[in-house]
ZAVO-920715 format. One record per residue (C-alpha): z, x negated, y; residue in three letters. Coordinates in Angstrom, 2 decimals. Layout:
<atoms>
ATOM        c3        c1        c2   rest
ATOM         Z         X         Y    ALA
...
</atoms>
This chain:
<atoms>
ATOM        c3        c1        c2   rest
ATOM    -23.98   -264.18    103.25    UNK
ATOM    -21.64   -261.78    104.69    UNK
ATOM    -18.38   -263.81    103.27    UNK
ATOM    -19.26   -266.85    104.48    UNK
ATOM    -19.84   -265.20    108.47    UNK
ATOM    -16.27   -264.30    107.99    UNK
ATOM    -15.14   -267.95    106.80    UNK
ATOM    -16.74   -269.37    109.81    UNK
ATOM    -15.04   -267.43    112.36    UNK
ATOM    -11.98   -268.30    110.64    UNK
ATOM    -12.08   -271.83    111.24    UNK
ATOM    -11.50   -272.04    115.54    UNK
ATOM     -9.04   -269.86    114.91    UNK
ATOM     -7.28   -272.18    112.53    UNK
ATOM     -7.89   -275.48    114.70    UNK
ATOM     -6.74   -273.41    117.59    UNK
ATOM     -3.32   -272.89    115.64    UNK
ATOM     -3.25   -276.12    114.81    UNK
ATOM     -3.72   -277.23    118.41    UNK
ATOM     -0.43   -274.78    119.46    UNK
ATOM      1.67   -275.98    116.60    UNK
ATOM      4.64   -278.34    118.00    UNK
ATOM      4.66   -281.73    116.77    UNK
ATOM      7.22   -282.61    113.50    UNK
ATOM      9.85   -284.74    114.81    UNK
ATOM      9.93   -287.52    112.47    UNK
ATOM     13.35   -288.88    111.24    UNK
ATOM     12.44   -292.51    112.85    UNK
ATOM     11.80   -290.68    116.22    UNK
ATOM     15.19   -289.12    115.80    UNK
ATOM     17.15   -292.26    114.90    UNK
ATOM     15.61   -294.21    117.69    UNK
ATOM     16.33   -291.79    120.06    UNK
ATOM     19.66   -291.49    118.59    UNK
ATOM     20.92   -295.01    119.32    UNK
ATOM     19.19   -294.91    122.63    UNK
ATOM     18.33   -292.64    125.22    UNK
ATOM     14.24   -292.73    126.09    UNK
ATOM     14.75   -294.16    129.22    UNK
ATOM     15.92   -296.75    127.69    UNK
ATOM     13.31   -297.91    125.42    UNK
ATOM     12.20   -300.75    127.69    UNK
ATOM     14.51   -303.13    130.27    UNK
ATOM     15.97   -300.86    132.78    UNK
ATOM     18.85   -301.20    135.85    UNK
ATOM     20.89   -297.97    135.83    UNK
ATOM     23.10   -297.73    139.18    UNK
ATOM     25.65   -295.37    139.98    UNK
ATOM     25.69   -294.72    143.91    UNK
ATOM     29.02   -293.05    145.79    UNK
ATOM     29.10   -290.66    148.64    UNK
ATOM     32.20   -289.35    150.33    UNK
ATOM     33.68   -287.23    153.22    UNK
ATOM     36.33   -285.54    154.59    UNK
ATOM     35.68   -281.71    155.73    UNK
ATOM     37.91   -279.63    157.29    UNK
ATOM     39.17   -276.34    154.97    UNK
ATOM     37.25   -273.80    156.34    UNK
ATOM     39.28   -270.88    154.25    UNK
ATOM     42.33   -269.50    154.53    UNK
ATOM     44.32   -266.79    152.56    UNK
ATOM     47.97   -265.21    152.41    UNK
ATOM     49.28   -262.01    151.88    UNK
ATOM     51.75   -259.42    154.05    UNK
ATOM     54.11   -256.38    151.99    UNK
ATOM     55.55   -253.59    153.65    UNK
ATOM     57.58   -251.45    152.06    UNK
ATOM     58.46   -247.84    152.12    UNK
ATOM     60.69   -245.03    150.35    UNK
ATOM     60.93   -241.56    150.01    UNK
ATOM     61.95   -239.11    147.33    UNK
ATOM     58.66   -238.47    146.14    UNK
ATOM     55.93   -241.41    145.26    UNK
ATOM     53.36   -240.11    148.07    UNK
ATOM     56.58   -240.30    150.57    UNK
ATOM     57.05   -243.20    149.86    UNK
ATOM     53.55   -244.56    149.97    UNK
ATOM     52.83   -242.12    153.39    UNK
ATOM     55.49   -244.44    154.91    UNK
ATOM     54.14   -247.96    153.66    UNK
ATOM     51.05   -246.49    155.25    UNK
ATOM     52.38   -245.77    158.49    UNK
ATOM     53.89   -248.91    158.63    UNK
ATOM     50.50   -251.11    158.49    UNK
ATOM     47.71   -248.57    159.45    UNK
ATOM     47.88   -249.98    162.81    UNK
ATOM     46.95   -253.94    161.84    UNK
ATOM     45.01   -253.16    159.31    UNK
ATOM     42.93   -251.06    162.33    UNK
ATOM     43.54   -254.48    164.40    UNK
ATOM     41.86   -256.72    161.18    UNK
ATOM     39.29   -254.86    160.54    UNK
ATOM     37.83   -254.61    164.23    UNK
ATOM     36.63   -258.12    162.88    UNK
ATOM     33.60   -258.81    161.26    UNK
ATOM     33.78   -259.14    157.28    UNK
ATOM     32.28   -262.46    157.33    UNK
ATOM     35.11   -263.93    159.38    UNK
ATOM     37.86   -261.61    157.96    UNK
ATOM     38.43   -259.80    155.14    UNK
ATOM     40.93   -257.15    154.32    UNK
ATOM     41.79   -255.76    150.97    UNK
ATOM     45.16   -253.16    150.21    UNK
ATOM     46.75   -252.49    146.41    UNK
ATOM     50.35   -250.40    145.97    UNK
ATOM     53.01   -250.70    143.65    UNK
ATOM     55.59   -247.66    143.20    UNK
ATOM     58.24   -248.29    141.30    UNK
ATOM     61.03   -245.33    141.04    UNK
ATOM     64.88   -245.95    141.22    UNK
ATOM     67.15   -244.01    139.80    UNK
ATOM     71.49   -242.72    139.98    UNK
ATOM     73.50   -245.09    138.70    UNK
ATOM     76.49   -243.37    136.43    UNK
ATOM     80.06   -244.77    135.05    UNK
ATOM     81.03   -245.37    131.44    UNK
ATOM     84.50   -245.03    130.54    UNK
ATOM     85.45   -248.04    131.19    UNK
ATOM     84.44   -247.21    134.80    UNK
ATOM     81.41   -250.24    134.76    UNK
ATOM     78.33   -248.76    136.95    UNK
ATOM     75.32   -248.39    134.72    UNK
ATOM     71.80   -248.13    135.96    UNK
ATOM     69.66   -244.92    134.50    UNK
ATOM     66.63   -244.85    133.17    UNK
ATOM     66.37   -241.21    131.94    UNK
ATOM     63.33   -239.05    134.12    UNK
ATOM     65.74   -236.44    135.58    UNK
ATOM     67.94   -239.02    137.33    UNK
ATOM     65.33   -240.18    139.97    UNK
ATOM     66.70   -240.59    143.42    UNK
ATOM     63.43   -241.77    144.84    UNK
ATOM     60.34   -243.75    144.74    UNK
ATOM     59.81   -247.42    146.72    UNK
ATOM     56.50   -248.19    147.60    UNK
ATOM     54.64   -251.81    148.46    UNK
ATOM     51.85   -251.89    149.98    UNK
ATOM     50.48   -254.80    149.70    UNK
ATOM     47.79   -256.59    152.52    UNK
ATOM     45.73   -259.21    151.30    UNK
ATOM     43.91   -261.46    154.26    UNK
ATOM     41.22   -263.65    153.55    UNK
ATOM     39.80   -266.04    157.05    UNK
ATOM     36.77   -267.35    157.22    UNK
ATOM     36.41   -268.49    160.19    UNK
ATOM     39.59   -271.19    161.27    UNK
ATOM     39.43   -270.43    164.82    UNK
ATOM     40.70   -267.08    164.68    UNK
ATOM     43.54   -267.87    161.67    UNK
ATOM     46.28   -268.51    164.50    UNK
ATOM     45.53   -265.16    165.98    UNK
ATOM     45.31   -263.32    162.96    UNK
ATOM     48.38   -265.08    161.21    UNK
ATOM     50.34   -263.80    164.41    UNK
ATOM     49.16   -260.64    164.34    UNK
ATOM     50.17   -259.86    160.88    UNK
ATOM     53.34   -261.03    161.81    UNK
ATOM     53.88   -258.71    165.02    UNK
ATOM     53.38   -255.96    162.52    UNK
ATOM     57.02   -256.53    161.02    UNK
ATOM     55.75   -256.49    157.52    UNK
ATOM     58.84   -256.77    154.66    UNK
ATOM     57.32   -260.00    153.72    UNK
ATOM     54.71   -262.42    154.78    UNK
ATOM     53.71   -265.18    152.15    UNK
ATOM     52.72   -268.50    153.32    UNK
ATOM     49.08   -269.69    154.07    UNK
ATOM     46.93   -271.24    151.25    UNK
ATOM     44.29   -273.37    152.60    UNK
ATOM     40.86   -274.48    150.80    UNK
ATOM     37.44   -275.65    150.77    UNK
ATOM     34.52   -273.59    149.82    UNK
ATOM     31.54   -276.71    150.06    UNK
ATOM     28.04   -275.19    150.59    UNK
ATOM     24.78   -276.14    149.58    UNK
ATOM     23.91   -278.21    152.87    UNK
ATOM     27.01   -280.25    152.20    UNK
ATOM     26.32   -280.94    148.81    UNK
ATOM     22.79   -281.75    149.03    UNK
ATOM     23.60   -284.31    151.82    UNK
ATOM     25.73   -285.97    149.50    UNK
ATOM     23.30   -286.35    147.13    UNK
ATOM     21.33   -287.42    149.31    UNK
ATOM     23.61   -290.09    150.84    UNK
ATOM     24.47   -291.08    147.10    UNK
ATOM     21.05   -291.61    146.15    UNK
ATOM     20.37   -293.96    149.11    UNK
ATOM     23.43   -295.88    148.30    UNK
ATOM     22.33   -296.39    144.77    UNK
ATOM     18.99   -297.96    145.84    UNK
ATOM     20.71   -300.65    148.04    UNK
ATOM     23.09   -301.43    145.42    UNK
ATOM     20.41   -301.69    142.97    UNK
ATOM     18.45   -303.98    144.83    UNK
ATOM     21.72   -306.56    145.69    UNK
ATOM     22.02   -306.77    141.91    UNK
ATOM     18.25   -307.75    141.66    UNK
ATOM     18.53   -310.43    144.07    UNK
ATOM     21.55   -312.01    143.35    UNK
ATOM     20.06   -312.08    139.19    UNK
ATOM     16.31   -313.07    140.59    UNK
ATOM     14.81   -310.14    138.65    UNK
ATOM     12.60   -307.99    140.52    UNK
ATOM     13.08   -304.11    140.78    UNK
ATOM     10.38   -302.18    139.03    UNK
ATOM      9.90   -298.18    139.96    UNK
ATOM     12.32   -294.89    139.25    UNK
ATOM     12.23   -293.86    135.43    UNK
ATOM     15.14   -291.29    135.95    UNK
ATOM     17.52   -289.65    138.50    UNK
ATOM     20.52   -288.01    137.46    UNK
ATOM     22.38   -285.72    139.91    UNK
ATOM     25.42   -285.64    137.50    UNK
ATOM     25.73   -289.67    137.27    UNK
ATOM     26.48   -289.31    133.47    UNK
ATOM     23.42   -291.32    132.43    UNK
ATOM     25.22   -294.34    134.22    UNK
ATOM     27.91   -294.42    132.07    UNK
ATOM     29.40   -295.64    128.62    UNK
ATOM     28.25   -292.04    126.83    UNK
ATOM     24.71   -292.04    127.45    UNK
ATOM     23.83   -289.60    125.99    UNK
ATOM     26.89   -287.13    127.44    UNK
ATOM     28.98   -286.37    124.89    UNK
ATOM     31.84   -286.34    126.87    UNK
ATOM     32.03   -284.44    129.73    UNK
ATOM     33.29   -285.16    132.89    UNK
ATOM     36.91   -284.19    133.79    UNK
ATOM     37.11   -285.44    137.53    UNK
ATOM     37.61   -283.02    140.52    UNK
ATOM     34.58   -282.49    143.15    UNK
ATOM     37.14   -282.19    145.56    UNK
ATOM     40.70   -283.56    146.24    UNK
ATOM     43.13   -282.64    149.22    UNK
ATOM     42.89   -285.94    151.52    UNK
ATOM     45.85   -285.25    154.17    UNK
ATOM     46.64   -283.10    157.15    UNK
ATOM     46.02   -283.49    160.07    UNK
ATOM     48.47   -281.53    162.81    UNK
ATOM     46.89   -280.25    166.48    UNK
ATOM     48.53   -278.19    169.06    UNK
ATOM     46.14   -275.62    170.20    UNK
ATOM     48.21   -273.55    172.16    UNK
ATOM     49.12   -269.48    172.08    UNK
ATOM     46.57   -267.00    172.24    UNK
ATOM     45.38   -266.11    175.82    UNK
ATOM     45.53   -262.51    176.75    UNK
ATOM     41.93   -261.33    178.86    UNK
ATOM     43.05   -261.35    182.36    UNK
ATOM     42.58   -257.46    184.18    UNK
ATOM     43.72   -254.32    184.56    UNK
ATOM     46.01   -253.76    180.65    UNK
ATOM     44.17   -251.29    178.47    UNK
ATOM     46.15   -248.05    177.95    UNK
ATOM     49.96   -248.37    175.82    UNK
ATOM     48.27   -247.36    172.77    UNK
ATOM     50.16   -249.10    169.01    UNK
ATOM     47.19   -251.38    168.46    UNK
ATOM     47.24   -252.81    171.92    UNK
ATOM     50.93   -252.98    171.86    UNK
ATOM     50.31   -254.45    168.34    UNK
ATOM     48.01   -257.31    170.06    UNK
ATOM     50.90   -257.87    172.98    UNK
ATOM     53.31   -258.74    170.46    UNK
ATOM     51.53   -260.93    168.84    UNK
ATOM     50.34   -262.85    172.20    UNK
ATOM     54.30   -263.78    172.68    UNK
ATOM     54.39   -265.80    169.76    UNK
ATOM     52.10   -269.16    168.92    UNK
ATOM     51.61   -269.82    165.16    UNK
ATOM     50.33   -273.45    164.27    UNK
ATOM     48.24   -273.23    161.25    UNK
ATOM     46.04   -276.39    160.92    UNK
ATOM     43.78   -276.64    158.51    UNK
ATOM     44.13   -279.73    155.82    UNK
ATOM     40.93   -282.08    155.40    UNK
ATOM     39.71   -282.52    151.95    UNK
ATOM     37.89   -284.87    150.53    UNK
ATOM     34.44   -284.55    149.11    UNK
ATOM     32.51   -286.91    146.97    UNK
ATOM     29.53   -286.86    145.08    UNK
ATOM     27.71   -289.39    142.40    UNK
ATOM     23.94   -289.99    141.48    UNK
ATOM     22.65   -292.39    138.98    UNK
ATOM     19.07   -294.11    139.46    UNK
ATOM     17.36   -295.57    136.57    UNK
ATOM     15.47   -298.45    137.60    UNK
ATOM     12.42   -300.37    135.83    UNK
ATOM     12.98   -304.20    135.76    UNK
ATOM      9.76   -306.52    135.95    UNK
</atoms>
């Protein structure tokens, strides 16, 4: 009596395994699936909608050197200091959201040249022949915000730095953007969809399956191949005068180096527009034909 109590409350817990057990995916299921995607099983309309537009770069970066030399390696890096303490005081009275500022330093030491016999200048290499130590100091800007980029540009600039590198402009999309365009893509799929009904008298059934990535509307459906097209490709430039920097009217603030620093950079107007690039985005609607 007491074995078979125990072989009854074996048995839910057996059909309750059962129950959790995944289903065996036969091989039939697998071929099927194989030569066709599920969504495809029964007569379908997939359609590929487009949405594009052109957005303004809305980041900017270059970077600014200054150099300095001394006999020792601190020397020389005191005076690369000295050099761009003052902007980088100026840069950072900005918010790090609309600029940001980041420094690295390379020393590199330089030695006496000597004469060989044949009275050709050699350069030195040996440790006890170091004349000195240049330093760069190099000032990395990053703008986030394009109404301030003429400003700042010229501002680096007043600071004399050894060398200024050109501006490299791009486009950082958000999420809002994006999901617009998916939006907007989605839409357009629908109307096209529904020319291609009328103009073949079917009749458009309801949505079996959206696709984000618009892979399912093409050749590989089941996405073997992946997708080597660019979000986003440089449309043009477009070129507008805004004018120098206006210095506040009222009484000037004491001669200190930063204001000085600001004055400098007031005299001179820097055009840097920012380029438009253009964004696109892709959705594929699955359709049910009736």
């Amino acid at each position: 009596m007491r074995r078979l109590w125990i072989g009854l409350c074996a048995l839910p817990l057996l059909a309750a395994g059962a129950e959790a057990a995944p289903p065996v995916k036969s091989v039939e299921t697998a071929d099927r699936f194989e030569a066709a995607p599920w969504w495809m099983q029964q007569a379908v309309l997939p359609q590929t909608g487009y949405a594009e537009t052109e957005v303004e770069a809305n980041r900017a970066t270059f970077a600014a050197r200054f150099k300095g030399t001394g006999k020792t390696a601190s020397e020389a890096q005191r005076q690369a200091v000295a050099q761009a303490e003052t902007l980088i005081a100026a840069l950072r009275q900005r918010p790090p959201e609309v600029v940001r500022v980041t420094t690295d330093f390379a020393v590199q030491a330089f030695y006496e040249p000597y004469r060989d016999k044949d009275g050709r200048q050699i350069a030195n290499v040996r440790g006890d022949k170091i004349r000195g130590y240049d330093a760069t100091l190099t000032l990395r800007v990053e703008v986030r915000d394009m109404s301030v980029l003429e400003p700042v540009y010229a501002l680096v600039l007043a600071a004399a730095p050894t060398q200024v590198d050109r501006v490299a402009f791009s486009l950082r999309s958000d999420n809002a953007l994006r999901e617009r365009l998916r939006n907007e893509a989605t839409r357009d799929a629908a109307a096209r969809a529904q020319g291609a009904v009328e103009a073949t008298g079917s009749a458009l059934g309801g949505i079996r399956l959206i696709d984000p990535s618009g892979r399912a509307c093409r050749a590989d459906l089941l996405g073997r191949r992946p997708d080597a097209n660019a979000d986003i490709a440089i449309r043009g430039q477009r070129v507008e005068y805004k004018g120098p920097p206006q210095m506040v009217s009222g009484p000037p603030p004491p001669p200190s180096p930063l204001y000085q620093l600001e004055a400098r950079a007031a005299e001179n107007a820097f055009i840097q527009t920012p380029p438009l690039y253009r964004v696109q985005a892709q959705t594929c609607v699955v359709y049910d034909l009736n």
